[in-house]
Every structure is written in structure tokens, then in C-alpha cells.
PASEBA-1860 file (N, C-alpha, C; in nm, 3 decimals):
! residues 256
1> XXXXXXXX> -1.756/2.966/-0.950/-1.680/2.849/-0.993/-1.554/2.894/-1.065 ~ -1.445/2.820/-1.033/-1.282/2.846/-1.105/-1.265/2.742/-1.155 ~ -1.212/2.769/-1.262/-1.142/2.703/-1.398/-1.023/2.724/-1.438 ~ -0.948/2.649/-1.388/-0.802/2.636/-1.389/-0.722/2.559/-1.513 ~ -0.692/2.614/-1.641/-0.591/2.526/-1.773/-0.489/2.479/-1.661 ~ -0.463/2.330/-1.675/-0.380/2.302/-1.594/-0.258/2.277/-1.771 ~ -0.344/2.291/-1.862/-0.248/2.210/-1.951/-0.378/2.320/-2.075 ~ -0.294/2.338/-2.195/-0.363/2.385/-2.339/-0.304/2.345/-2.437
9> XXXXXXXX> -0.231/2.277/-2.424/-0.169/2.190/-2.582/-0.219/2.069/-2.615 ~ -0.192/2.014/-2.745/-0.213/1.932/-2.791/-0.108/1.813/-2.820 ~ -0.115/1.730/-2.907/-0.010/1.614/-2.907/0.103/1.658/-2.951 ~ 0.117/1.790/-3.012/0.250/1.825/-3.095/0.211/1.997/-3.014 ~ 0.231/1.966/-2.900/0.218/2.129/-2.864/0.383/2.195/-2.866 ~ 0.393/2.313/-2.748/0.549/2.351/-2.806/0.603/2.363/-2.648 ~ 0.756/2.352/-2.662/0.826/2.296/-2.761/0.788/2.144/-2.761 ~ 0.839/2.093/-2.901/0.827/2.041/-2.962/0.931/1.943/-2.980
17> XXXXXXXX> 1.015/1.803/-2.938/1.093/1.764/-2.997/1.137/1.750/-3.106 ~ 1.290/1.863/-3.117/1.355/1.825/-3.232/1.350/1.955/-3.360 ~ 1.179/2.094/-3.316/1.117/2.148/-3.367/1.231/2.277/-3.358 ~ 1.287/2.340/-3.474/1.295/2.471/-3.429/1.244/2.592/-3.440 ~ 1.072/2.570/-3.478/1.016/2.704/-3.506/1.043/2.746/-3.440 ~ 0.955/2.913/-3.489/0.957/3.027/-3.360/0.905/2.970/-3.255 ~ 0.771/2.939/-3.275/0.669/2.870/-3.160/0.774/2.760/-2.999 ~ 0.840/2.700/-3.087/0.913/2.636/-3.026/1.003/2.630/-2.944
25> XXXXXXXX> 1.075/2.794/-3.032/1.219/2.792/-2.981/1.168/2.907/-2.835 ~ 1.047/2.963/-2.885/1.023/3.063/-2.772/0.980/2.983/-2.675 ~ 0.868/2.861/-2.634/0.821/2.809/-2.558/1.003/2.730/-2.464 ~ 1.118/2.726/-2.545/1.247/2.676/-2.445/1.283/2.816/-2.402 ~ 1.266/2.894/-2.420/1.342/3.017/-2.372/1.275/3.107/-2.265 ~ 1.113/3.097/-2.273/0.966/3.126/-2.193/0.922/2.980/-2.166 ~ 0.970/2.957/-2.027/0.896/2.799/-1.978/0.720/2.855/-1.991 ~ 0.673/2.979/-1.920/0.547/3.039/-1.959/0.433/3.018/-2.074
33> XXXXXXXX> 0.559/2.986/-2.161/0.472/2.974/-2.302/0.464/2.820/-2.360 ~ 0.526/2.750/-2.320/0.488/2.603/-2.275/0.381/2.535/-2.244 ~ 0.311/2.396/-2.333/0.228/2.390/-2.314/0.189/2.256/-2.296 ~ 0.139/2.183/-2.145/0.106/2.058/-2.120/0.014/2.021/-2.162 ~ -0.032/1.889/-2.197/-0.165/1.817/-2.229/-0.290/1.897/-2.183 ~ -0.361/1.936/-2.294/-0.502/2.026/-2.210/-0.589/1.932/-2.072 ~ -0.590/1.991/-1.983/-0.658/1.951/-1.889/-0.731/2.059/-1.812 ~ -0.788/2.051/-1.693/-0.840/2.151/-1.613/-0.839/2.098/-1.502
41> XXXXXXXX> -0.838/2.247/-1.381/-0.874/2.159/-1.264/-0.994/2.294/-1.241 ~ -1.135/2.234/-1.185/-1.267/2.336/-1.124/-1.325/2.295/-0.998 ~ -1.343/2.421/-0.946/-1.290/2.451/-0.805/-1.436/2.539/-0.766 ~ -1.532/2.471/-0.697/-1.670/2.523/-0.693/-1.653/2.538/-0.540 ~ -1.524/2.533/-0.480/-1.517/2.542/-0.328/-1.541/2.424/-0.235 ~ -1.664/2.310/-0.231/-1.684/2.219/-0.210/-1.646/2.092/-0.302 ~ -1.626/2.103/-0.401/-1.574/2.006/-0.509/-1.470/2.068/-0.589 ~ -1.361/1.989/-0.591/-1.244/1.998/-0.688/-1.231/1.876/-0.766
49> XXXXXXXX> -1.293/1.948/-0.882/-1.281/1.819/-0.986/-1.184/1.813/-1.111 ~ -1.109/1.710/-1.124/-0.987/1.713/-1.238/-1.076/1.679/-1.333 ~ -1.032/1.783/-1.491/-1.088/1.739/-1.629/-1.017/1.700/-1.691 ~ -1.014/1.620/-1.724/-0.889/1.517/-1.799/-0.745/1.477/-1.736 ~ -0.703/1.368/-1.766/-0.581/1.363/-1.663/-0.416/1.341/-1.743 ~ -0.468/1.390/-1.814/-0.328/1.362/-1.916/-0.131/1.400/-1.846 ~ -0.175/1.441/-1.757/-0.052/1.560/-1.747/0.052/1.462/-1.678 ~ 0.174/1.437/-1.679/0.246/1.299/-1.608/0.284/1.318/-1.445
57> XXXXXXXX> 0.241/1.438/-1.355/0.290/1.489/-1.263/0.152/1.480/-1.138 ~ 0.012/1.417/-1.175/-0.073/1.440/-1.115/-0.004/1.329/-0.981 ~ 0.045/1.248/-0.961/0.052/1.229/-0.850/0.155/1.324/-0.783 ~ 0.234/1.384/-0.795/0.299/1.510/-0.700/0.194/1.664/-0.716 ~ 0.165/1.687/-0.782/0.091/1.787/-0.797/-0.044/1.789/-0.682 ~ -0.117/1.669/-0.675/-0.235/1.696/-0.552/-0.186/1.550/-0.469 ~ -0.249/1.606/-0.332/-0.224/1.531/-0.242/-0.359/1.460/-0.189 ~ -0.397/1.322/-0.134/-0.478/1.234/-0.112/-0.549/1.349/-0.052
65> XXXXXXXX> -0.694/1.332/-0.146/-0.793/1.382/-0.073/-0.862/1.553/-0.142 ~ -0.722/1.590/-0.206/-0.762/1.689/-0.251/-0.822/1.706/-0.437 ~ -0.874/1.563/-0.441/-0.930/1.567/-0.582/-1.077/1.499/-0.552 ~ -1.208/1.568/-0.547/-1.329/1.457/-0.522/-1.384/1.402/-0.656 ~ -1.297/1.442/-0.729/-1.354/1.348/-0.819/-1.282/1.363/-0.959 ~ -1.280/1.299/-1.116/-1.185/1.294/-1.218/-1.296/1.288/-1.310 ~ -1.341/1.378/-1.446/-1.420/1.340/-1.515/-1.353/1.366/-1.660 ~ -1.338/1.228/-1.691/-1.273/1.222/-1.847/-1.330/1.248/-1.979
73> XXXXXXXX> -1.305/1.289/-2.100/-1.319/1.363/-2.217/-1.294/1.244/-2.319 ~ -1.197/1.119/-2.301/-1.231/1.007/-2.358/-1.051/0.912/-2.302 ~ -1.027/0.822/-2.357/-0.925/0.761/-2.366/-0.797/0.705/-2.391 ~ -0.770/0.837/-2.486/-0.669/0.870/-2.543/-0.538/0.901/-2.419 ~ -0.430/0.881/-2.445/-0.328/0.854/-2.409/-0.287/1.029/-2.357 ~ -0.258/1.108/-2.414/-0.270/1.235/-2.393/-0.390/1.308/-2.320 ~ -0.477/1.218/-2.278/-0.588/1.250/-2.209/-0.593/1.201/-2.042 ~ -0.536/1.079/-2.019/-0.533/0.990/-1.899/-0.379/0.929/-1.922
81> XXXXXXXX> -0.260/0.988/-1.955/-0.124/0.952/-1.874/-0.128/0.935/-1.793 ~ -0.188/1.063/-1.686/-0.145/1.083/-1.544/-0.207/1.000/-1.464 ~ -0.265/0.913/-1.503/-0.342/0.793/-1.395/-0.285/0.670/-1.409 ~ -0.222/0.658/-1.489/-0.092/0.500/-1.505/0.005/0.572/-1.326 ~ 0.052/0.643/-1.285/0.058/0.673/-1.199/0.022/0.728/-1.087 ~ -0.067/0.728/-1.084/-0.169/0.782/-1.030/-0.274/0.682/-0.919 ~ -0.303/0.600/-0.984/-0.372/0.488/-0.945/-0.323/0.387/-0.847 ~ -0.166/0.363/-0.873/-0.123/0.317/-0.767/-0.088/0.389/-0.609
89> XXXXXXXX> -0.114/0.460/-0.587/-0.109/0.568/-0.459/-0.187/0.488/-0.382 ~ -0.159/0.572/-0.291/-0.210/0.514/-0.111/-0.333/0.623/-0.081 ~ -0.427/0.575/-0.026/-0.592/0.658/0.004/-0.679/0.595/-0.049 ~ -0.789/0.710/-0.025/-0.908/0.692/-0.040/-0.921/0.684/-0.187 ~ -1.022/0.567/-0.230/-1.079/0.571/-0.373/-1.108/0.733/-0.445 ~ -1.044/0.737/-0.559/-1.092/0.896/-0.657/-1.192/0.824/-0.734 ~ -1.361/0.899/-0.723/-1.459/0.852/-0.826/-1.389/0.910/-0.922 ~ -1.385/0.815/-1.015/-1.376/0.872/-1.233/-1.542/0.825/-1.298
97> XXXXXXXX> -1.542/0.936/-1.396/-1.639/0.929/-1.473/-1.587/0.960/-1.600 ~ -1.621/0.857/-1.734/-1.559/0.868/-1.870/-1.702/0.805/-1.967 ~ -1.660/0.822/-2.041/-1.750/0.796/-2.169/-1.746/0.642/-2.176 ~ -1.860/0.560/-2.184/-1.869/0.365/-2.232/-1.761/0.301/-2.315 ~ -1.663/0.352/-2.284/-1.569/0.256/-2.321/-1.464/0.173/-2.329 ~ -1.530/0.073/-2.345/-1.488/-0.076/-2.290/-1.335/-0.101/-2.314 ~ -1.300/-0.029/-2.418/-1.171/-0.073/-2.429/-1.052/0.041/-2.343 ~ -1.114/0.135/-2.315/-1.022/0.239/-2.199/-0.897/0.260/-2.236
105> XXXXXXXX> -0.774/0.245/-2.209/-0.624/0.309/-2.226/-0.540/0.180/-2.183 ~ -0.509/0.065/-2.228/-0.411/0.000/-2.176/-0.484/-0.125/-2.077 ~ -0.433/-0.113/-1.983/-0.470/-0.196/-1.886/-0.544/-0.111/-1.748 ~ -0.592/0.048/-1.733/-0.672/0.097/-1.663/-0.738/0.074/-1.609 ~ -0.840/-0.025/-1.708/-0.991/-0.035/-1.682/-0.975/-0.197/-1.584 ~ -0.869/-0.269/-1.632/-0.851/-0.378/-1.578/-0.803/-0.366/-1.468 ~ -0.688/-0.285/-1.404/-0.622/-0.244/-1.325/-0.598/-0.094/-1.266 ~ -0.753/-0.041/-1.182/-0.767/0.089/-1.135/-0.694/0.105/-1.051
113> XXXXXXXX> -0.641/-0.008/-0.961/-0.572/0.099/-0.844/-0.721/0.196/-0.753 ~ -0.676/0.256/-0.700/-0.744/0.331/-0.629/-0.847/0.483/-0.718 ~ -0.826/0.407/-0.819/-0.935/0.479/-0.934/-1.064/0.418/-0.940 ~ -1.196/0.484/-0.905/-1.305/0.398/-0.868/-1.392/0.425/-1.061 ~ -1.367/0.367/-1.068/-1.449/0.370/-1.251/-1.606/0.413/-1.209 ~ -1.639/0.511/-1.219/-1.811/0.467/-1.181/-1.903/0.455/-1.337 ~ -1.997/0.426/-1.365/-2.081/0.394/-1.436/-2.102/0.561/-1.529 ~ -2.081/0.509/-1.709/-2.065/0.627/-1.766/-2.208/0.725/-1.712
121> XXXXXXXX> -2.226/0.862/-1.738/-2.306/0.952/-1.741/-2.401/0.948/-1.873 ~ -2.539/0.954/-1.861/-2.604/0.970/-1.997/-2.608/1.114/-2.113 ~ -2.581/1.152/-2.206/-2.556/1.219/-2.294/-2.656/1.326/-2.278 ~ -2.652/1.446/-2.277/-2.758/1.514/-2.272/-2.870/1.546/-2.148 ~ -2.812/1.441/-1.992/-2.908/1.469/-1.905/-2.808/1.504/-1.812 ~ -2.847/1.593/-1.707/-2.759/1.668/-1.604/-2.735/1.593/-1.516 ~ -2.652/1.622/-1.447/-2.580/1.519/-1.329/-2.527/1.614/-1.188 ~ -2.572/1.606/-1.096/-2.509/1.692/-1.031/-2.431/1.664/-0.890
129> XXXXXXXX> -2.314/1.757/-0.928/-2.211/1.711/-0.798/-2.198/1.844/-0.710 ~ -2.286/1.819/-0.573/-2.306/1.974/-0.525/-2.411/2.020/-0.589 ~ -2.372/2.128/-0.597/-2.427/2.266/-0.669/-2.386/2.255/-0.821 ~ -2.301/2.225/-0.833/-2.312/2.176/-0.969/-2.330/2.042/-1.079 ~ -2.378/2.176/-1.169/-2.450/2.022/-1.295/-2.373/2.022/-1.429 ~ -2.347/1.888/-1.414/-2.246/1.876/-1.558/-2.346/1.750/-1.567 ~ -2.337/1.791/-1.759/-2.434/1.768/-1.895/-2.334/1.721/-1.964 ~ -2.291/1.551/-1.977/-2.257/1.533/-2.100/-2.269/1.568/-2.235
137> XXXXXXXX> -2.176/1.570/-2.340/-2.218/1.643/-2.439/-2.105/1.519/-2.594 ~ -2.194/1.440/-2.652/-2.125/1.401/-2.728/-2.030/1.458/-2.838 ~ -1.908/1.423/-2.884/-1.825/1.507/-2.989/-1.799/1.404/-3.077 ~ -1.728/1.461/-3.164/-1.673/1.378/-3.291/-1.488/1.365/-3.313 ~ -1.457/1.280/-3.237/-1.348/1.253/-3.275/-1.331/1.110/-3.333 ~ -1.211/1.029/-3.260/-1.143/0.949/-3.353/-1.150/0.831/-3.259 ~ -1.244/0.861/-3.100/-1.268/0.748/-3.020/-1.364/0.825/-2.936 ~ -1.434/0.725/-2.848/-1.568/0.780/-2.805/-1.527/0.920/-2.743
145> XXXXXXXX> -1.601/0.984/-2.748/-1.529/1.145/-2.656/-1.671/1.207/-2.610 ~ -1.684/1.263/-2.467/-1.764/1.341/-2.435/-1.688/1.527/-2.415 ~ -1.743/1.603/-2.453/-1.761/1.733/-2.414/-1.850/1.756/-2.295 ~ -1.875/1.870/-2.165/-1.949/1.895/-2.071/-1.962/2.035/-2.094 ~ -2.099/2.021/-2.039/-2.152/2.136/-2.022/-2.190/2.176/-1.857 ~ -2.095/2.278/-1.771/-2.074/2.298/-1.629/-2.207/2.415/-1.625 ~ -2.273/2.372/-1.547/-2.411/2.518/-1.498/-2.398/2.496/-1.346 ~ -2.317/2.628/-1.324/-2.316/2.705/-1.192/-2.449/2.772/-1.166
153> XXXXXXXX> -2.553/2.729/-1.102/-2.613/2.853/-1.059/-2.680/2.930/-1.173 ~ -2.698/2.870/-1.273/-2.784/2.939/-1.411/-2.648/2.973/-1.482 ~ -2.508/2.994/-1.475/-2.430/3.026/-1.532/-2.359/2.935/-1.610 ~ -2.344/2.920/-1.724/-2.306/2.793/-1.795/-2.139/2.832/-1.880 ~ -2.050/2.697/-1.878/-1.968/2.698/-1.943/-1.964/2.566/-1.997 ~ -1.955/2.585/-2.121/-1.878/2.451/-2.202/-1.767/2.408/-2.260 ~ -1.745/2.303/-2.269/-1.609/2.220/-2.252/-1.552/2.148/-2.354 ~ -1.498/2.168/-2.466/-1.572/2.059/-2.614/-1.444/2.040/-2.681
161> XXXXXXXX> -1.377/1.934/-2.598/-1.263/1.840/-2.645/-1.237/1.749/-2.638 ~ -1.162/1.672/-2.711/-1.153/1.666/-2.841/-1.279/1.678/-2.936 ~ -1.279/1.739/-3.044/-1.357/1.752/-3.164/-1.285/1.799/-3.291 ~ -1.397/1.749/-3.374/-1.376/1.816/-3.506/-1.528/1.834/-3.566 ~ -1.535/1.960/-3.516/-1.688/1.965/-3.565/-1.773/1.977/-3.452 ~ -1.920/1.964/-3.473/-1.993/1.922/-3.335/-2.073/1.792/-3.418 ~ -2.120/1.723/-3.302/-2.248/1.629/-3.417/-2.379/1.725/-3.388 ~ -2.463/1.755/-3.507/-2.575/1.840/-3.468/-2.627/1.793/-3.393
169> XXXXXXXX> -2.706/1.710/-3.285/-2.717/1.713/-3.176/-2.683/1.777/-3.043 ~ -2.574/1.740/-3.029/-2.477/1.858/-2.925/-2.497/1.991/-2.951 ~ -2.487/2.021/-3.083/-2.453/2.209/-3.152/-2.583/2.237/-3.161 ~ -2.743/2.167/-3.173/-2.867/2.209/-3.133/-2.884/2.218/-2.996 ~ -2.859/2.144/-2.911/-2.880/2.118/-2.744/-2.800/2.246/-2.724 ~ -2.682/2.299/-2.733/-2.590/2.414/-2.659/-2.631/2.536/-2.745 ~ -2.685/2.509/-2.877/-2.789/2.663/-2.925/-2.893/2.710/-2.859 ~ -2.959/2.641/-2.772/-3.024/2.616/-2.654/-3.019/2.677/-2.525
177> XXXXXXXX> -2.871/2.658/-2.479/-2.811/2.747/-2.382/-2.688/2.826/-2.361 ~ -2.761/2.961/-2.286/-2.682/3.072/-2.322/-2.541/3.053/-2.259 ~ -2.456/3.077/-2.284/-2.308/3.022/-2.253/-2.250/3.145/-2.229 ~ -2.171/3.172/-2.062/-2.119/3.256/-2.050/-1.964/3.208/-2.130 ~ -1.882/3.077/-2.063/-1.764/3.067/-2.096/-1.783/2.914/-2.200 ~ -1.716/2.934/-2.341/-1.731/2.814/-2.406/-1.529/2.766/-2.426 ~ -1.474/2.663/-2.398/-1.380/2.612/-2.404/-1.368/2.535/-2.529 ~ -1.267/2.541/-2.631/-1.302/2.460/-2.797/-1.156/2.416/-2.848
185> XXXXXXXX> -1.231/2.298/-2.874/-1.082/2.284/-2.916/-1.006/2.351/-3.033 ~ -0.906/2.353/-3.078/-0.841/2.404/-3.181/-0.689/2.404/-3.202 ~ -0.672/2.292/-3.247/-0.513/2.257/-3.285/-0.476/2.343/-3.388 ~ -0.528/2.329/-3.495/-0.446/2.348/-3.610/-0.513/2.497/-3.644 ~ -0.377/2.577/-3.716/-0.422/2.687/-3.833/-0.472/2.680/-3.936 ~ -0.555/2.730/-4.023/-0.649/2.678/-4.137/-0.601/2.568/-4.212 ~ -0.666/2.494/-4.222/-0.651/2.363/-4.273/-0.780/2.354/-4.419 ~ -0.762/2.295/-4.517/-0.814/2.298/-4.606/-0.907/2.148/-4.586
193> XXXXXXXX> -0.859/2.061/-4.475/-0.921/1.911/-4.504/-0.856/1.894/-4.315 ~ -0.969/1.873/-4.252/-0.951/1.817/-4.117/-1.024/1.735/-4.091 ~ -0.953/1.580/-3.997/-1.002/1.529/-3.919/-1.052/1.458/-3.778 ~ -0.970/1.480/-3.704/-1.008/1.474/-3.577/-1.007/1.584/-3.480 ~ -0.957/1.710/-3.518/-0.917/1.813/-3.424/-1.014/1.945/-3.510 ~ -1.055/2.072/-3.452/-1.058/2.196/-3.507/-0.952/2.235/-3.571 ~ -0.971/2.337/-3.654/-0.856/2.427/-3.692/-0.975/2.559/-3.698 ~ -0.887/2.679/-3.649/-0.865/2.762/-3.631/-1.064/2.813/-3.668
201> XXXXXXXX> -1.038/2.755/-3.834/-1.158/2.847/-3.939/-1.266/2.732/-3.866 ~ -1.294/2.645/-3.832/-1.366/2.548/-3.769/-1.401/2.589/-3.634 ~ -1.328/2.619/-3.541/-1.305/2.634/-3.418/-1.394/2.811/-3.405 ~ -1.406/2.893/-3.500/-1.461/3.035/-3.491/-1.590/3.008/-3.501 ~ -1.614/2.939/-3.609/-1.772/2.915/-3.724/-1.857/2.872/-3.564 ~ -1.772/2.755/-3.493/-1.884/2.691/-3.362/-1.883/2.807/-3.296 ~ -1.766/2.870/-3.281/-1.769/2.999/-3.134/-1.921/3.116/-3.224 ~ -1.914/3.116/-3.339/-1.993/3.211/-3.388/-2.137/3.169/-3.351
209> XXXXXXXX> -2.149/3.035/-3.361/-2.297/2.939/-3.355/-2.335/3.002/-3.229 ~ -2.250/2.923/-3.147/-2.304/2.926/-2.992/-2.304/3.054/-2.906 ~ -2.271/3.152/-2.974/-2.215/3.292/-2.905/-2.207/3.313/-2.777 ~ -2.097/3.272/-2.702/-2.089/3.242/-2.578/-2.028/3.387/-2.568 ~ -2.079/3.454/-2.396/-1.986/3.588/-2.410/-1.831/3.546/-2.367 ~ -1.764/3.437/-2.382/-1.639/3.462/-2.378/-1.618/3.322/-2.406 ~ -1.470/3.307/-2.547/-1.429/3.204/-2.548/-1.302/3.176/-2.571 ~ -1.237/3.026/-2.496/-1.091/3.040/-2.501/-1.078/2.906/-2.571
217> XXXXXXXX> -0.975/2.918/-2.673/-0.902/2.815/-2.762/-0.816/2.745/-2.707 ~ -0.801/2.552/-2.676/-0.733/2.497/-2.636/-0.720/2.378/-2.712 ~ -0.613/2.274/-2.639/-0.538/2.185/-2.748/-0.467/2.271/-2.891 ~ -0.365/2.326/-2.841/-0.345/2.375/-2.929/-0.206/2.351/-2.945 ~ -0.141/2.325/-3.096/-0.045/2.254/-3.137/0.060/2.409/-3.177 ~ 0.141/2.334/-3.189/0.304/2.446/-3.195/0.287/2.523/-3.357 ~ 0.218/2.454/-3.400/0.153/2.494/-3.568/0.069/2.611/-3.535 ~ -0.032/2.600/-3.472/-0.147/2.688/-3.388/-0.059/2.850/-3.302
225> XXXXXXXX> 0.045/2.747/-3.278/0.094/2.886/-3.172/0.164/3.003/-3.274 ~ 0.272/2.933/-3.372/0.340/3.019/-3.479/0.208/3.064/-3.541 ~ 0.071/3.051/-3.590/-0.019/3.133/-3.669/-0.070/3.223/-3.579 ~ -0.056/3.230/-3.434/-0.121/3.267/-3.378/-0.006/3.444/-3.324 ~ 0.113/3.398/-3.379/0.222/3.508/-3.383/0.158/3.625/-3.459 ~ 0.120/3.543/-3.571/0.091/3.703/-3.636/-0.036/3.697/-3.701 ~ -0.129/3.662/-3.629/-0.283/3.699/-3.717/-0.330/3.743/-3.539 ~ -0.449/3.786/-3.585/-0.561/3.818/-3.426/-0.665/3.709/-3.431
233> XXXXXXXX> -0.719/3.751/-3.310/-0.875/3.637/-3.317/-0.974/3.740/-3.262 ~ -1.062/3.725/-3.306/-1.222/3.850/-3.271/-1.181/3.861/-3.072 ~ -1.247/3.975/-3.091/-1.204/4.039/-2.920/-1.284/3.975/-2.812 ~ -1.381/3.840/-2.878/-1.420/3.762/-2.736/-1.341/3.652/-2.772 ~ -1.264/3.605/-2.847/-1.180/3.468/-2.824/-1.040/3.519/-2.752 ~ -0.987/3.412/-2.712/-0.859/3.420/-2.648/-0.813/3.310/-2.631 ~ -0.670/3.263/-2.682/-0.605/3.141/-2.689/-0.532/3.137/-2.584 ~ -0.584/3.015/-2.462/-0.551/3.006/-2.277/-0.434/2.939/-2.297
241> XXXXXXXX> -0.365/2.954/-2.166/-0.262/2.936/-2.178/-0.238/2.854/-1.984 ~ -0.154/2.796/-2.010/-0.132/2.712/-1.859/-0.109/2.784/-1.748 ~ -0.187/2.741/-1.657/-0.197/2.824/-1.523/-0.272/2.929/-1.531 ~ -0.379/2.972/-1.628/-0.462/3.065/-1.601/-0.594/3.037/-1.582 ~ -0.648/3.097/-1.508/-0.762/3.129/-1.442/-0.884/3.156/-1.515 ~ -1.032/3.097/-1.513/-1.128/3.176/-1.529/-1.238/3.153/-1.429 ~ -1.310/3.274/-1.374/-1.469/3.232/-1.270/-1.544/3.246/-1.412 ~ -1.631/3.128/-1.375/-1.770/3.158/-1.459/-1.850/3.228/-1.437
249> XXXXXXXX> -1.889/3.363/-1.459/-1.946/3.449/-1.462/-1.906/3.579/-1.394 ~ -1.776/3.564/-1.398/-1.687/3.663/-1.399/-1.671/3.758/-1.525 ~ -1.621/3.887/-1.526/-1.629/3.975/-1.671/-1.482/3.905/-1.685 ~ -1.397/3.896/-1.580/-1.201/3.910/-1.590/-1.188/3.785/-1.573 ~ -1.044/3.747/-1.667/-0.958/3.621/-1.652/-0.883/3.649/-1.512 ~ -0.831/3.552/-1.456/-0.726/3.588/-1.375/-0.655/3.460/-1.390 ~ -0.454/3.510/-1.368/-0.359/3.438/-1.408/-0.356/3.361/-1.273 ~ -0.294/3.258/-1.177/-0.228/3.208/-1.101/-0.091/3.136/-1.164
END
């Protein structure tokens, strides 16, 4: 299975309007280091499924047919942009799957377009598309939000954005299972008082819990990128970056 960052920033990722940090001024000078709405696209060969749709380009980016399916992380605006355009296209219905809630993004839920809403997933029980099984996983943000848990073939990666925190539920259920690749969120650099996002000292403590053998830091804000200039992170984290690559149960990243 491939795991594609189509996007690793957050709401204030870089550049930044208006911003002239370092973080900033390097992300205009390195389009490379630039960073779209975190999303993913995973690629099990028979299923290509979009994780989150935030990014404003998804209707030029895939063409009818080449998405079987859209599974959302919650309703936030930076999460599902890319389906205000999206939805009106010509084809076949795209199944979406999102977390129970009723109030959705705007007028979405009222007006899918060729977005087929299907009936949320239950929390904690597997679901499988193909060969693969994705495990809702509740989080704690600032509107309903699911995290997933992807098991290839006994090989597991998890997915856990937006958060701040885990609710012990989730962080007992994934102590549970062994995690090759864990995905976390992490906007901010140490923060003394957080609430809807990780920071940095938050974002390690879970990677430490769950000891996944490999984990990459996403949603990550232009604040995140300048701390990330000059401190390290332990030699299994790594802060992803757009357009790169991971197989689950692969030892190596690979870029596209």
C-alpha cells in the first residue's frame, strides 16, 4: 500500500500571507518547501482512496473515475475545500465517508453534486474496502473528527488528524496495535497551553505511547517549520512534506 502527502500543512502553513519569516520566505523561493492543506492520496492498486479533500485543485488534479472513493477526517473548511468544486463535475457518483455530522461544511451535505454521502462508519470496528481495512478512530478536536487506522495485510498505519491529544479510548485501542507507519498531527512548536492541534512536545509523548516503527509529523504550521530549522526530532520521526511517498511496510520513504 502507498501513501501519498498530497498536502502537510496546516491553516497558517508556509508561505504564509503577508509572513516574512525564514519559514516563509524560504517556502516563496523553494515552491518544494510549500505546504498545501494536509491530505493524502492511498493507492492499494485496486483502490485509490482520497484522505481528506481540502486541497482547491482536486478537480484538475484526478480525472472521472480515478478516485473510488473519499474518506473524510471531519468538516472543517481546510479539510473539504476541494469538493465545493468538485461535486459539480460530470461522472460517476464518488462514495464519501465522514464522521455523523449533520451540520457538514456549508451547503455540501444539502447539495452533493455527484458526491455520494454514504452512511458514517462505526468507531472502533473495521470496514473493509478490498483488501483493505480502515478502523475509525475517534480524536479530540474542535468538531467531530475521526482518525483511521489502515491494516494492509497485518501491516498497520495510523492516521490521527486533527487532534489535540488522543481520547483514551483511541490511545488504549492503538496501544493494542503494533503500528508500522503512525501519521500525527502537529502544528505548533512547544506550546505551554494547547487546544485543538498537537504541538511538537504533545505530538512525541503519543509517538512515544504507540511506538510505531516509523513516524511522520503533519499539519504543520509555518511556526512548526521555523522550529523545525534548528532543533532535531528522534531518528524514527520525520516531518513529511508534499509529494512524498510512503509503502506500508516498507523500511524506505520514497519522494514522487
Amino acid at each position: 500500500m502507498k501513501l501519498t502527502f498530497l498536502g502537510t500543512g496546516g491553516v497558517q502553513s508556509a508561505p504564509l500571507f503577508g509572513c516574512d519569516c525564514h519559514a516563509c520566505e524560504r517556502a516563496r523561493l523553494e515552491p518544494r518547501r510549500a505546504r498545501a492543506a494536509t491530505s493524502a492520496l492511498i493507492d492499494t492498486g485496486s483502490e485509490r482512496i482520497l484522505l481528506d479533500a481540502g486541497r482547491h485543485d482536486l478537480h484538475q488534479r484526478f480525472q472521472p473515475g480515478e478516485l473510488s472513493r473519499i474518506l473524510l477526517t471531519h468538516f472543517h473548511m481546510d479539510h473539504v475545500a476541494g469538493l465545493f468544486s468538485l461535486r459539480w463535475g460530470i461522472g460517476e457518483p464518488i462514495p464519501v465517508w465522514a464522521p455523523p455530522d449533520e451540520k457538514g461544511c456549508d451547503d455540501l451535505l444539502k447539495h452533493p453534486g455527484l458526491l455520494d454521502f454514504r452512511p458514517a462508519l462505526t468507531p472502533f470496528v473495521p470496514h473493509s474496502f478490498g483488501a483493505l481495512q480502515v478502523t475509525p478512530l475517534p480524536l479530540q478536536h474542535s468538531k467531530l473528527t475521526y482518525g483511521y487506522l489502515f491494516d494492509w495485510y497485518g501491516t498497520r498505519c495510523a492516521w490521527l488528524c486533527d487532534t489535540c491529544g488522543l481520547p483514551p479510548e483511541t490511545a488504549e485501542f492503538l496501544e493494542g496495535q503494533p503500528l508500522d507507519q503512525l501519521v500525527i498531527d502537529c502544528n505548533d512548536p512547544p506550546r505551554e497551553s494547547v487546544r485543538n492541534h498537537n504541538d511538537v512536545t504533545r505530538a512525541l509523548q503519543i509517538i512515544e505511547r504507540l511506538a510505531p516503527r516509523q513516524a511522520w509529523l503533519i499539519h504543520l504550521s509555518h511556526e512548526m517549520d521555523s522550529w523545525l530549522l534548528n532543533n532535531r526530532l528522534p531518528d524514527n520521526v520525520l516531518a513529511a512534506v508534499d509529494g512524498q511517498s510512503i509503502r506500508v511496510g516498507s523500511v524506505h520513504a520514497v519522494t514522487v
